[in-house]
KOLBAPA-460986 format. One record per residue (C-alpha): residue in one letter; x, y, z. Coordinates in steps of 0.5 Angstrom, whole numbers, padded with zeros to 4 digits. Last residue first. Layout:
% KOLBAPA-460986
+---------+-------+-------+-------+
| residuo |     u |     v |     w |
+---------+-------+-------+-------+
|       A |     X |     Y |     Z |
...
+---------+-------+-------+-------+
END
This chain:
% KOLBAPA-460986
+---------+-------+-------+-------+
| residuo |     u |     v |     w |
+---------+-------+-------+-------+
|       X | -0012 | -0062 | -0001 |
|       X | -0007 | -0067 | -0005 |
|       X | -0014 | -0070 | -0009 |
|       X | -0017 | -0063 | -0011 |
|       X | -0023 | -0064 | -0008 |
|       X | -0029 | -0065 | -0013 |
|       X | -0034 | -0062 | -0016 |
|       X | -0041 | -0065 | -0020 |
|       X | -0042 | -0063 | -0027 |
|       X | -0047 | -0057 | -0029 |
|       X | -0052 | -0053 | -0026 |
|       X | -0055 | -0055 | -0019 |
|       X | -0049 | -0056 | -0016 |
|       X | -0046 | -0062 | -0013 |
|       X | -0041 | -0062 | -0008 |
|       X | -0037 | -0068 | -0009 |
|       X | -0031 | -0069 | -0003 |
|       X | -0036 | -0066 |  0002 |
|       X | -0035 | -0059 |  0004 |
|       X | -0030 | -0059 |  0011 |
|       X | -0032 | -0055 |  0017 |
|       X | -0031 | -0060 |  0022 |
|       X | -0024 | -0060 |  0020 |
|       X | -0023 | -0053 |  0022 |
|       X | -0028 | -0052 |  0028 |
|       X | -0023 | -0058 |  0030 |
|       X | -0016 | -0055 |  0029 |
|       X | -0019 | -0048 |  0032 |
|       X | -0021 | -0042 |  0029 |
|       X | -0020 | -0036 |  0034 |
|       X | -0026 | -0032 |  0036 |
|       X | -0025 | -0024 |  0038 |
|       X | -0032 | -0020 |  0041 |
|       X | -0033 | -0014 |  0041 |
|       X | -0028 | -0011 |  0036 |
|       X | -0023 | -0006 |  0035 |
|       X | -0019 | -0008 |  0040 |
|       X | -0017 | -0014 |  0037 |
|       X | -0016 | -0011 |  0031 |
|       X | -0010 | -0007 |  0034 |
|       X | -0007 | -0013 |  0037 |
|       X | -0007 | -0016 |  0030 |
|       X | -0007 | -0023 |  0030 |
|       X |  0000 | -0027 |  0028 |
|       X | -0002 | -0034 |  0029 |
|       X | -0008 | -0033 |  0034 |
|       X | -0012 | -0035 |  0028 |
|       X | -0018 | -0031 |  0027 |
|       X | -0025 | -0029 |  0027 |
|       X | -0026 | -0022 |  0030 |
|       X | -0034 | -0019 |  0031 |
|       X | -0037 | -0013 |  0030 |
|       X | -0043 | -0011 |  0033 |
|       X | -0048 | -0005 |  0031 |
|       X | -0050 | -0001 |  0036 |
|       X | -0045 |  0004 |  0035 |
|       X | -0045 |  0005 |  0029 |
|       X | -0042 |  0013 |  0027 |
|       X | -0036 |  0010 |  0032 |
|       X | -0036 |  0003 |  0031 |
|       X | -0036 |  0003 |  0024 |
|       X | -0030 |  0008 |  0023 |
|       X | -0026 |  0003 |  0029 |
|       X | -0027 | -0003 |  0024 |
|       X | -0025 |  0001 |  0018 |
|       X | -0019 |  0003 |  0021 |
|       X | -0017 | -0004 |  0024 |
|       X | -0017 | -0007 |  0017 |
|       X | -0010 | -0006 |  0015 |
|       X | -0008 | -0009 |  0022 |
|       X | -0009 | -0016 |  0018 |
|       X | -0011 | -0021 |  0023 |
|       X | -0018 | -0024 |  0018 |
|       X | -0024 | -0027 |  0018 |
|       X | -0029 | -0020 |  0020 |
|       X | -0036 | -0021 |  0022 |
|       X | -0041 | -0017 |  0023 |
|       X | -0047 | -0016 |  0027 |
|       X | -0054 | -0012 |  0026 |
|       X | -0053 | -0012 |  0018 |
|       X | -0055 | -0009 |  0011 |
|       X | -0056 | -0002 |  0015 |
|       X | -0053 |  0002 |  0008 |
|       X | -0048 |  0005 |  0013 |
|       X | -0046 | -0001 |  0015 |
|       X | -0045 | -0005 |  0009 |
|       X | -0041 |  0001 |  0006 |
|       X | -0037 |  0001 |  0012 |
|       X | -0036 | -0007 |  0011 |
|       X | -0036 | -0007 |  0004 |
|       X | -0030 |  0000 |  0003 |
|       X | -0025 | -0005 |  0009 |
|       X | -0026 | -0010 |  0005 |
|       X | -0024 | -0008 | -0003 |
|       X | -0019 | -0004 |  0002 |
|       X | -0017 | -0011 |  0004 |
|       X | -0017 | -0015 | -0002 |
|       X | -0015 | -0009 | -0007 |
|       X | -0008 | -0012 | -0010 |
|       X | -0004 | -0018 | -0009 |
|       X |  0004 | -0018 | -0009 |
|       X |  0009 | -0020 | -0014 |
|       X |  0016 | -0017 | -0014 |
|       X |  0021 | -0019 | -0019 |
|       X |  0027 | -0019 | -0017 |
|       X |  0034 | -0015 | -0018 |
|       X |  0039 | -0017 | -0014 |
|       X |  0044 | -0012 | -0009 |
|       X |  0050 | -0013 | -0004 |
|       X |  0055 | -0017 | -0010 |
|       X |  0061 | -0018 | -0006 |
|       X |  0061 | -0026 | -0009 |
|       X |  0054 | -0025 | -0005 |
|       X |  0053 | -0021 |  0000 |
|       X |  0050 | -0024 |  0006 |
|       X |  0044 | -0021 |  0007 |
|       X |  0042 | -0019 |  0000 |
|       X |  0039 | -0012 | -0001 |
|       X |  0033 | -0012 | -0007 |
|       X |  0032 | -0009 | -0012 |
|       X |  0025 | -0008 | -0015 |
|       X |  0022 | -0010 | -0022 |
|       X |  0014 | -0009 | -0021 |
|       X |  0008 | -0015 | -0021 |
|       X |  0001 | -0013 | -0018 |
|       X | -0005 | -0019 | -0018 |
|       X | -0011 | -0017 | -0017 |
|       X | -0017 | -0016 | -0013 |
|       X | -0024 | -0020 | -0013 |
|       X | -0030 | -0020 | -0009 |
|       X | -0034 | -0027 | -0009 |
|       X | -0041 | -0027 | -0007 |
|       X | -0043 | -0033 | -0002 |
|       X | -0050 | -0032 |  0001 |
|       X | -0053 | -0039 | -0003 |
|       X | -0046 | -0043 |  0000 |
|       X | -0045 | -0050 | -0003 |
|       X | -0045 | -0048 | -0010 |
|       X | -0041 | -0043 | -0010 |
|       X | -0036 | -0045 | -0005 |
|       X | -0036 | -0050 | -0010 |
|       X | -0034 | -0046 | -0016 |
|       X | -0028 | -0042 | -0012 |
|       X | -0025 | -0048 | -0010 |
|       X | -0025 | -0051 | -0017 |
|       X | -0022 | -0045 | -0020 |
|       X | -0017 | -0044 | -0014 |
|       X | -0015 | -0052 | -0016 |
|       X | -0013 | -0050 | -0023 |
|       X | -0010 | -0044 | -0021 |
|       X | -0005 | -0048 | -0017 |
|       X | -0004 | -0053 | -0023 |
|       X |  0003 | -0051 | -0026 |
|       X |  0005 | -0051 | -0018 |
|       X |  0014 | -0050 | -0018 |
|       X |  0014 | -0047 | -0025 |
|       X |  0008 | -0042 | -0023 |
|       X |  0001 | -0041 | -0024 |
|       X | -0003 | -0034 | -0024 |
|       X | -0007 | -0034 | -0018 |
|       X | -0014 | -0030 | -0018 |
|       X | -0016 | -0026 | -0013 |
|       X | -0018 | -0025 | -0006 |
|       X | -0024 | -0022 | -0002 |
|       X | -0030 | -0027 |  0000 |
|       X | -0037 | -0024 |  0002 |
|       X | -0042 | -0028 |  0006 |
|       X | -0049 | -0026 |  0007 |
|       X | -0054 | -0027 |  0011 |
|       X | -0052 | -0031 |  0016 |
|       X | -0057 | -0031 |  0021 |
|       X | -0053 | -0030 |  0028 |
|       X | -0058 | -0032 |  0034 |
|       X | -0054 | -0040 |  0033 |
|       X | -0049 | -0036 |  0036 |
|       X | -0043 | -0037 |  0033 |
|       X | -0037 | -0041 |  0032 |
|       X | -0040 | -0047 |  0029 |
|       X | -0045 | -0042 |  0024 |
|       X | -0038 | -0039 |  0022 |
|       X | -0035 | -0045 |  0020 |
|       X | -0041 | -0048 |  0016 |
|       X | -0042 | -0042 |  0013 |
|       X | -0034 | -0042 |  0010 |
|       X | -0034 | -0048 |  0008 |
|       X | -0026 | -0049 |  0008 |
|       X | -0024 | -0055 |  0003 |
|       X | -0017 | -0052 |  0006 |
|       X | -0016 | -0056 |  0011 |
|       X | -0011 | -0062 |  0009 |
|       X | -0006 | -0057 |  0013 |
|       X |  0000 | -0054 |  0009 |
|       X | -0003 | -0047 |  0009 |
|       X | -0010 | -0046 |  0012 |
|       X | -0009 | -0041 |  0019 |
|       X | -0005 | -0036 |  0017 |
|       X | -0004 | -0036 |  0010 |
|       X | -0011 | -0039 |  0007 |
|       X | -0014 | -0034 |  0012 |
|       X | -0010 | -0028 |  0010 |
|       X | -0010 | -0030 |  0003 |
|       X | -0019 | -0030 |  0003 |
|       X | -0019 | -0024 |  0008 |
|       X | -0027 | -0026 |  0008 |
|       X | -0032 | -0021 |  0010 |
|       X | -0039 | -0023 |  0013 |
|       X | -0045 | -0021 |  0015 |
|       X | -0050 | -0022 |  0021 |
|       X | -0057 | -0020 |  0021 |
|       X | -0059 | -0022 |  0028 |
|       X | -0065 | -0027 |  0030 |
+---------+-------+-------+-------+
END
């Protein structure tokens, strides 16, 4: 068996691949175990994202996040839940056209903070501290490309492997792996959670009834 590892982009996984599908009750051991070899044992899962504010447009967003989070828990014995943050700023942006003659507008920028280097540190991390034989990447963020590429040259031995959607992947990352597979519509809707994942503590956890 080979000690497989594995490192979730959590916004760019929802964003490349999930977002406006009825895919997003995601078991992420299921996925990876329908995609690889059954010689990956899966010994641990780490899953990079943070915590969403809600908006005017989605008052529950954070609500069904929440839900979300406490199921992978529940379903997934390997999983740890590795958190950024949110980072908000005043920026002026340029407007295309101008608007009655303005040319610039003052907006408030939000953007998620820590998930890539957060993963990248876990990967090299992980590596050096011999905590896998394989790893996985879920991601096609080219940010990533470095650390991938670090692991390779003082850990040549060790495997890493890219899952992705074909939407957008970065060519370098793709480079940087040894092998890259791409999540089909099929793997996705095979890889579904229960509608009611039972915990061992605590009340039974239902899927969001618009996911």
């Amino acid at each position: 068996m080979r000690r497989t590892a594995v490192y979730v982009d959590g916004f760019n996984l929802y964003y490349s691949t999930l977002k406006g599908t009825k895919y997003k009750w995601l078991d992420l051991k299921e996925l990876c175990q329908r995609v690889l070899r059954p010689e990956n044992d899966i010994v641990c899962i780490k899953y990079f994202t943070a915590d969403v504010s809600p908006k005017p447009s989605d008052p529950d967003m954070h609500i069904r996040q929440q839900i979300f989070f406490r199921a992978l828990r529940a379903q997934i014995r390997e999983l740890e839940i590795i958190k950024g943050q949110f980072s908000s700023h005043v920026v002026t942006k340029k407007l295309h056209p101008p608007i009655n003659g303005q040319r610039h507008a003052t907006v408030l920028e939000t953007k998620e903070k820590g998930s890539d280097v957060n993963l990248a540190v876990h990967l090299i991390n992980d590596a050096w501290l011999d905590r896998f034989d394989c790893a996985i990447v879920i991601s096609g963020d080219s940010d990533l490309a470095e650390s991938m590429r670090l692991v390779k040259t003082h850990h040549p031995k060790k495997i890493i492997g890219l899952l992705t959607s074909k939407r957008g992947t970065s060519k370098e990352m793709v480079k940087c792996a040894d092998f890259t597979r791409y999540i089909s519509t099929s793997a996705l809707a095979n890889s579904q959670m229960p509608d009611i994942v039972i915990p061992n503590l605590g009340n039974p956890i239902r899927k969001p009834a618009d996911w």
